[in-house]
C-alpha positions in Angstrom: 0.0 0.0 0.0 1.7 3.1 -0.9 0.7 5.3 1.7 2.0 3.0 4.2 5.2 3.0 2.4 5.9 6.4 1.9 5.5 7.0 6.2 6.6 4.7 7.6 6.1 6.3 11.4 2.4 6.4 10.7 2.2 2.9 9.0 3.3 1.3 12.6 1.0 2.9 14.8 -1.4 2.4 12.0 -0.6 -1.3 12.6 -0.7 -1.2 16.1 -4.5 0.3 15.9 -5.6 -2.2 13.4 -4.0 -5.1 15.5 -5.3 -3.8 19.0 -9.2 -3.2 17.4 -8.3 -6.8 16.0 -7.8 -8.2 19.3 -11.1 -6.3 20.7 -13.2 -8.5 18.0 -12.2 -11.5 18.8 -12.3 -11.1 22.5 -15.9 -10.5 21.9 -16.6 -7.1 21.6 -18.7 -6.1 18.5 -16.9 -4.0 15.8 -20.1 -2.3 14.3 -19.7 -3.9 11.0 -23.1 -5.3 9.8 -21.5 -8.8 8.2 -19.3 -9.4 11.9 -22.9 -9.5 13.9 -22.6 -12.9 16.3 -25.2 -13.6 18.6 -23.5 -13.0 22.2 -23.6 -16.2 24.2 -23.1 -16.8 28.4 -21.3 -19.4 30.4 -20.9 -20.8 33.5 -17.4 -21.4 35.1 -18.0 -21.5 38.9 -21.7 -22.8 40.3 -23.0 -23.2 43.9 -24.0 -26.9 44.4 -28.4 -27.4 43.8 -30.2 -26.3 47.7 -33.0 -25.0 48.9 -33.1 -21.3 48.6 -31.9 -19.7 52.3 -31.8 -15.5 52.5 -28.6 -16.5 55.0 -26.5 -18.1 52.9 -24.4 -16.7 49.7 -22.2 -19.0 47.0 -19.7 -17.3 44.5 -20.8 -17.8 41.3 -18.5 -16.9 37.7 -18.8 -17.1 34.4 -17.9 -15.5 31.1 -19.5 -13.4 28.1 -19.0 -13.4 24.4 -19.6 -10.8 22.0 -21.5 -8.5 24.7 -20.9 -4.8 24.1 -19.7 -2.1 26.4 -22.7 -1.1 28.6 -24.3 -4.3 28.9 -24.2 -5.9 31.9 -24.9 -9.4 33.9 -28.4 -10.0 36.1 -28.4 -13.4 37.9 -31.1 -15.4 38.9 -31.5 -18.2 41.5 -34.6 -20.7 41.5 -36.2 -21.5 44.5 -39.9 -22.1 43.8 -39.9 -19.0 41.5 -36.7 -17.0 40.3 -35.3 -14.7 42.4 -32.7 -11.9 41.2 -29.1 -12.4 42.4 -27.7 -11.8 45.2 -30.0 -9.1 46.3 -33.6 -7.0 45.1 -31.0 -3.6 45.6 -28.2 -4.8 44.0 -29.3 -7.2 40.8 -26.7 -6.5 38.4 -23.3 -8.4 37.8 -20.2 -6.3 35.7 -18.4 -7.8 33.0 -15.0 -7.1 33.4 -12.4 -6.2 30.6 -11.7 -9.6 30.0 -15.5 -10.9 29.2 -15.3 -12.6 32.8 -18.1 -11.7 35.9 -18.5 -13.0 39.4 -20.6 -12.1 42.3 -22.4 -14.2 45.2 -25.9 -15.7 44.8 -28.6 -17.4 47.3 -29.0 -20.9 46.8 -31.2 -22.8 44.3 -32.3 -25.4 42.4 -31.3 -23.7 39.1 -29.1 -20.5 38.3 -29.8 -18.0 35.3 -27.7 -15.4 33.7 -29.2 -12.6 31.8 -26.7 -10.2 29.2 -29.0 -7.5 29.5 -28.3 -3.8 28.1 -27.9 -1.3 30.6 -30.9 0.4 31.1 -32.9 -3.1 31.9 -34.6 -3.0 35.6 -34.9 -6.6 36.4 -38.2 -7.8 38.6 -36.9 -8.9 42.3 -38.7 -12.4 41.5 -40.5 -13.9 38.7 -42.4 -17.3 37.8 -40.8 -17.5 34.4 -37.4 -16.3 32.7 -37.8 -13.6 30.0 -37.0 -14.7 26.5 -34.2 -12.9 24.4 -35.2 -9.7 22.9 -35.4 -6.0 23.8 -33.4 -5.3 26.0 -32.3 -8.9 26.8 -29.2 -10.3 24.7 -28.4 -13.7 25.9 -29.7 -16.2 28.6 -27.9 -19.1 30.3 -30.1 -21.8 32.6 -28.1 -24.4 34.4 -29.4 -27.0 37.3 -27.3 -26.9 40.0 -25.0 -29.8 40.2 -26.2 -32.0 43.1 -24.1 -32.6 46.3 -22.2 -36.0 46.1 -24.2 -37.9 49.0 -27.0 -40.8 49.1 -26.9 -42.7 45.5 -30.1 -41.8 43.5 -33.3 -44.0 44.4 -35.4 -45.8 41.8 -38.4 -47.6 41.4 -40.2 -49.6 38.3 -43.6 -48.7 37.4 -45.4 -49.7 34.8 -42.5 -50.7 32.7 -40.7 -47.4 32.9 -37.9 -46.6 35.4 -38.7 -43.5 38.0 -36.6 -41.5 40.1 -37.8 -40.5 43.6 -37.0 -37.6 44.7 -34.8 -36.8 48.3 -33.8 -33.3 48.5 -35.8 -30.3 49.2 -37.7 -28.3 46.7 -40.7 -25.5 47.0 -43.8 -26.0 44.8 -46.3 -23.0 44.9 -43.7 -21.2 46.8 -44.4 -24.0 49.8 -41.5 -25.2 51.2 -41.0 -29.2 50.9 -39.2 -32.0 52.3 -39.0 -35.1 51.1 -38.3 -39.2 51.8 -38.2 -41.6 49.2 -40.0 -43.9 51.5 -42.8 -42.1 50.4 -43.2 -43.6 47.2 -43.6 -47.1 47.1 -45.6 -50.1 45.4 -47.8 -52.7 46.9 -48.1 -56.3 46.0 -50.7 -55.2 43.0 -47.9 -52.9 41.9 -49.8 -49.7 41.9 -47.7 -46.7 43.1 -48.6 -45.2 46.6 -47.3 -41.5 47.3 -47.7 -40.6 50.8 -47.5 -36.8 52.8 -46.5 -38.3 55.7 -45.3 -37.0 59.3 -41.9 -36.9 60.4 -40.0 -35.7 63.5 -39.2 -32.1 61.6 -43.0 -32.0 60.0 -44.6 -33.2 56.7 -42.6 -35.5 54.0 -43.8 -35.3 50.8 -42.9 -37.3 47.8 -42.4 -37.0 44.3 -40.9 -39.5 41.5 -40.2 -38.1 37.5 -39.9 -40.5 35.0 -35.7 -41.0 34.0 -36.1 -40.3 30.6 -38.1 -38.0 27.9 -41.3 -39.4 25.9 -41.9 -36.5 24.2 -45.3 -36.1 21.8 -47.6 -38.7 22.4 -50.8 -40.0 24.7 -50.3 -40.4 28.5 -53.2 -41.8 30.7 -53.1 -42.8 34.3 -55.6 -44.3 36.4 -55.6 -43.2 40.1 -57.7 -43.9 42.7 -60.1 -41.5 44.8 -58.7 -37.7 44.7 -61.5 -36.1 46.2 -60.9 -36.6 50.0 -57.4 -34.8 49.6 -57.5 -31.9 52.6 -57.2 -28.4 51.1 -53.6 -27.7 51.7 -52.6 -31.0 50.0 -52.1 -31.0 46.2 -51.3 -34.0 43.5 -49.4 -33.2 40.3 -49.2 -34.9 37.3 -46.7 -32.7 34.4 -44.4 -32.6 32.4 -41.4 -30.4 32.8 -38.2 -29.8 31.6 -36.4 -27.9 34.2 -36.3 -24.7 32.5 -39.0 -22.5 34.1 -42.8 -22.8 34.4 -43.0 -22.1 31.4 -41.8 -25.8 29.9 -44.8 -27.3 32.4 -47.9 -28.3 31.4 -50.0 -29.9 34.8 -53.4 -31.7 35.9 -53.3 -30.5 39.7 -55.9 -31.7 42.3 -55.8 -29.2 45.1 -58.2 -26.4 46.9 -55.0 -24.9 47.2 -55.6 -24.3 50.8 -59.6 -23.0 50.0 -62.3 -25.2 52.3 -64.9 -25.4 49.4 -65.0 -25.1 45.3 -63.4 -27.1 42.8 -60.6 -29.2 43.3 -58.5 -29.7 40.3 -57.2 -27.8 37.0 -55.5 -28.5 33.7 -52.7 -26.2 33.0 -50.5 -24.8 30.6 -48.0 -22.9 32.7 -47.8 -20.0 33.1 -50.8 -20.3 35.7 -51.3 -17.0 36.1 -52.1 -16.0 32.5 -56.0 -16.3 32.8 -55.9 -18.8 29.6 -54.0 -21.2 30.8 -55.9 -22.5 33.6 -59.6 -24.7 33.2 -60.6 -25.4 36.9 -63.1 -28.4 37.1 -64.8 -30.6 40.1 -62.6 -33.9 40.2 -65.2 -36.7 41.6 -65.1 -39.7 44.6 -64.2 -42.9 42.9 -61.7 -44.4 40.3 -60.3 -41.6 37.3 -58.7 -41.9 34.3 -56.5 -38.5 33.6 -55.0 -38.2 30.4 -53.2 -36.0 28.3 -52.7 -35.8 24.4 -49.6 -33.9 23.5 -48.9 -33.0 19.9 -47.3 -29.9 17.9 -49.0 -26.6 19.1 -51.8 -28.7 21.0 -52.5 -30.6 23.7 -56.1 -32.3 25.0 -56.6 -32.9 28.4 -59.6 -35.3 29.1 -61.0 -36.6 32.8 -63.4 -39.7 32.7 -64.3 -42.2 35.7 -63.3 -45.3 36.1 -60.4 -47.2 34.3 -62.4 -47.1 31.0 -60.1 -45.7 27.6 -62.8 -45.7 25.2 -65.2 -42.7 24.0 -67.8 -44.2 25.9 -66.6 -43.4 29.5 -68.4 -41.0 32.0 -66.4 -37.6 31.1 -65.6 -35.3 34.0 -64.0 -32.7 32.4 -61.7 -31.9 29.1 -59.8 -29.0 27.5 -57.8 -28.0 24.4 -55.1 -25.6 24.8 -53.1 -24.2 21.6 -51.3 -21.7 23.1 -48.0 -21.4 25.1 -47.9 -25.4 24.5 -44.5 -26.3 25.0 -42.4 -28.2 22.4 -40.4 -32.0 23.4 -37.0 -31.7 25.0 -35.3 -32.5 28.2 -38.8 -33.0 30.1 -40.0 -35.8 32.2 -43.3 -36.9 33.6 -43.5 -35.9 37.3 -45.9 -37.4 39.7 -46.0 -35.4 43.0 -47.5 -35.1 46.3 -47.0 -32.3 48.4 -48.2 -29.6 51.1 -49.6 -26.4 49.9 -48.8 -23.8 52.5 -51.5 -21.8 54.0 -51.5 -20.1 56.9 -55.7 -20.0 57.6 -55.6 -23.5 56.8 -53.0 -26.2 57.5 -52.6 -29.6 57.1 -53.9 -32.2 59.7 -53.8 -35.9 58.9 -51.2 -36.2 56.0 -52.1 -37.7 52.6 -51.9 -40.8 50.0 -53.0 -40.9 46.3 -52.5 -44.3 44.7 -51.8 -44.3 41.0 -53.3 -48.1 39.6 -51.7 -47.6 36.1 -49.7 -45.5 33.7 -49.4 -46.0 29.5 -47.8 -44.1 27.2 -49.0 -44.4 23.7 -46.5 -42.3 21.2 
């Protein structure tokens, strides 16, 4: 290049300025040119261990950022029932230092998030479900916490499909939880009892998800009577993937804490879109609960007895064709648990007995 040539002094610090705003691209940071645009992308490097979420407690947490641009900034998100921002409501936001790294402290959870968010973002202090990318949102990470080396995983068979019962603590509805895998069991008929039982340190609940993904297809199970469950009990039956409420789709049978009214729901979570919900009266006696899943839909249908056919005594049945999740990492979960309510607690426990589950795909 002849005007390189001809001044030399300027061609080096020329060079230097092309190599250093080299060096700045590939570290990450965009150069403005409309054929370089990458998507920027977040990782984890450091992560607390998977616990209940405790306001007294605080884990260093790291990762790094690529392709963010200067002004954008890190929020952090810890899972314990619903997301809460990381490490506090005052203080949600992470830097990214000059060398694409971050690190701050977070609360314990089941799950940790990380948000590349531009600067003027003003992150909610908890919500039910992560934002999606867009706007003002650039990237988001989602990782489980790894579990805690400790007691080997439990398992039972059910069915012909392998389940795994959980041990550890968890909060559904925002009610704190502890389980026992003795909880879970099957009798000599091989039907599958789940139990809220007492302990010396309160109610044990119990919950088992299946150990691998079905995906699209027709799930029916046949449990025995529902309606006796106290208020502040509740029985799940979903699908979920880990990710956030919304990757859950649920039949629920719970008064959640209410007296009187009905006592079950199909959902397509969010729950607290108005949509999503179809609250029904689940009947005494033997019901079937199924679930057709396909691309965009899914038909939830409530007959009684064992019956499979057309012919049986419907209870209830919806179509939702909104917000229905897609296949991926999810399992079937089958749970029993204590609702927390303060005007109305629980008083003799629990048991739901599930006779059968089939899986048509």
């Amino acid at each position: 290049m002849p005007g390189l040539k001809s001044v030399p002094a300027r061609s080096s610090i020329g060079r230097v300025k092309i190599s250093a705003a080299l060096v700045v691209c590939l570290l990450g940071w965009s150069c403005g040119s409309p054929h370089a645009e990458v998507a920027p992308s977040i990782e984890f490097t450091e992560l607390p261990p998977a616990a209940e979420g405790s306001p007294d407690i605080l884990h260093p947490i790291a990762g790094r950022v690529r392709y963010a641009k200067p002004g954008q900034r890190i929020v952090l998100f810890a899972r314990s029932g619903m997301w809460w921002v990381q490490p506090l409501g005052d203080k949600p936001f992470t830097a990214i230092e000059r060398d694409f790294t971050w690190k701050n402290s977070t609360h314990p959870g089941t799950a940790y998030a990380a948000l590349l968010v531009d600067k003027g973002y003003q992150p909610p202090l908890t919500i039910n479900a992560l934002p999606q990318e867009g706007g003002p949102i650039h990237a988001v990470a989602l990782v489980e916490g790894p579990r805690l080396k400790g007691a080997p995983a439990k398992t039972l068979s059910f069915c012909g499909y392998e389940w795994q019962i959980r041990q550890d603590p968890n909060s559904p509805a925002n009610s704190r939880n502890l389980y026992r895998a003795e909880n879970a069991r099957l009798d000599a008929r091989g039907y599958l009892h789940l139990q809220i039982a007492q302990s010396p340190t309160g109610w044990t609940s119990s919950e088992l998800h299946l150990a691998r993904s079905l995906g699209y297809g027709s799930y029916r199970f046949v449990v025995s009577d529902v309606s006796k469950l106290e208020p502040s009990a509740a029985f799940n039956i979903g699908t979920w993937d880990g990710g956030g409420v919304n990757q859950e789709m649920n039949i629920e049978i719970s008064r959640w804490g209410e007296a009187t009214g009905k006592n079950a729901q199909y959902v397509v979570q969010p729950y607290y879109v108005a949509a999503n919900v179809v609250r029904f009266l689940a009947p005494s006696g033997r019901l079937t609960i199924s679930f057709d899943w396909a691309p965009g839909r899914v038909s939830f249908r409530t007959v009684r007895g064992s019956a499979s056919t057309g012919k049986a005594d419907a209870v209830a049945e919806h179509v939702f064709t909104s917000g229905v999740p897609s296949p991926g990492n999810e399992s079937v979960t089958l749970h029993l648990y204590e609702f927390y309510n303060r005007r109305v607690r629980l008083q003799h426990g629990a048991e739901v007995i599930i006779e059968k589950f089939e899986y048509l795909p």
